[in-house]
C-alpha positions as CSV (number, residue, x, y, z in Angstrom):
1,X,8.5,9.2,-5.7
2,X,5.0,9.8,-5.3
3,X,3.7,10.6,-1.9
4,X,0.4,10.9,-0.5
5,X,-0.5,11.8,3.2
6,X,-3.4,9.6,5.5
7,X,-6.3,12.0,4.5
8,X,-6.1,11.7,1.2
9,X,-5.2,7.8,1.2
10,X,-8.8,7.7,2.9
11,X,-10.5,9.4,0.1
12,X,-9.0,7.9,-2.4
13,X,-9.8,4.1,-0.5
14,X,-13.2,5.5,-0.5
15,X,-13.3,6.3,-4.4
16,X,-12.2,2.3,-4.4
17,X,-8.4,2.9,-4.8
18,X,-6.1,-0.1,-5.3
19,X,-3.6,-1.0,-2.0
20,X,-0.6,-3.3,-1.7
21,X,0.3,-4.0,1.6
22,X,4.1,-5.0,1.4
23,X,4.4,-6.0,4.9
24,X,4.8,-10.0,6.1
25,X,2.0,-11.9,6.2
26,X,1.7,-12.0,9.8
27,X,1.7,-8.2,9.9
28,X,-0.9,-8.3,7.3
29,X,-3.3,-10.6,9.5
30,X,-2.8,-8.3,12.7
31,X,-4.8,-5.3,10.5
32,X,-4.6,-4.1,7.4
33,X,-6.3,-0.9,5.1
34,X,-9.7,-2.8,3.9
35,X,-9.5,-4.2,0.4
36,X,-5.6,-4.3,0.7
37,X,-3.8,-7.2,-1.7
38,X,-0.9,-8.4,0.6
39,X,2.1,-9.0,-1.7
40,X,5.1,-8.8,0.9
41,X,8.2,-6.6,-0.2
42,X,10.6,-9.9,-0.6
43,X,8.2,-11.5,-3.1
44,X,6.7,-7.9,-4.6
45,X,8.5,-8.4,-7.7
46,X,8.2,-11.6,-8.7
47,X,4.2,-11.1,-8.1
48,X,3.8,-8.2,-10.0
49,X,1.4,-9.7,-12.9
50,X,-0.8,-9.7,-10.0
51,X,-1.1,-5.7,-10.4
52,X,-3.2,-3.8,-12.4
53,X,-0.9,-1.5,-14.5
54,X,-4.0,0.4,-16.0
55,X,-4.6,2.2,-12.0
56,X,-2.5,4.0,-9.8
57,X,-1.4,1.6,-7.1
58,X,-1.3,2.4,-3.7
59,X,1.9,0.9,-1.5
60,X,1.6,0.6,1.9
61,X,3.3,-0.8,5.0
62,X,3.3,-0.2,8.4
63,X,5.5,2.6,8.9
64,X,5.7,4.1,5.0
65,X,9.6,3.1,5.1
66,X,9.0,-0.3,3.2
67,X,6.1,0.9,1.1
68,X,8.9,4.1,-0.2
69,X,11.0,1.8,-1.4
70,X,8.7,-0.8,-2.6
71,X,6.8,2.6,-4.3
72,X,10.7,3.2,-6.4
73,X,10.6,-0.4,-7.0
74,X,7.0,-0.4,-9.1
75,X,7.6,2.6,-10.8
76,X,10.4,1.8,-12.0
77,X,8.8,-1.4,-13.3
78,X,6.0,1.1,-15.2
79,X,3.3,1.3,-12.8
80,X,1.9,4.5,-11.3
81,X,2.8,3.9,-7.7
82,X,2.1,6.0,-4.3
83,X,3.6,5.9,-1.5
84,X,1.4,6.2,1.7
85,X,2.8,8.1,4.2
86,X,2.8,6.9,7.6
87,X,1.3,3.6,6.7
88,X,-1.0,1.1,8.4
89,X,0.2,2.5,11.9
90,X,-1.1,6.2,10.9
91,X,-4.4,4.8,9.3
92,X,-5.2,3.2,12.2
93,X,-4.2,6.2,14.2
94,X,-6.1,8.7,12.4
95,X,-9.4,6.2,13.0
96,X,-9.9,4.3,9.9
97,X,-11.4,1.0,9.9
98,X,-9.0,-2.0,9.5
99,X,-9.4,-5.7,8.5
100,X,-8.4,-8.5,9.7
């Protein structure tokens, strides 16, 4: 699995990256990395022709637990996945701007 750390998650949100955030909705409304599609883990894979496969994707949750597994789960389905490590609750941690 493919594994990036906050930092570069950043840069790569500022090059305009693509995010999945796999948590629940209501986790998604709380905050969320800018831009993020929500597509929450229990309904990822039967949403996943809402995914560019031409881009790496980037998975996130709010831990990086969810988004590791969800990260196994695209790639196996033939998308270039990444996990980010730490997730929404490291983002938000290191100071990056959320949405809500």
């Amino acid at each position: 699995m493919r594994e990036i750390d906050i930092d570069r998650a950043a840069a790569v949100h500022a090059e305009g990256g693509a995010f999945v955030d796999v948590r629940e909705p209501q986790e998604f409304r709380e905050g969320h990395v800018p831009g993020a599609v929500n597509l929450p883990m229990g309904r990822l894979t039967s949403r996943l022709d809402e995914l560019d496969r031409t881009q790496p994707v980037h998975v996130v949750c709010a831990s990086g637990n969810r988004s590791s597994a969800m990260t196994d789960v695209l790639s196996a389905a033939g998308f270039d996945a990444v996990n980010v490590a730490g997730g929404t609750s490291a983002w938000i941690r290191a100071g990056h701007p959320i949405e809500k």
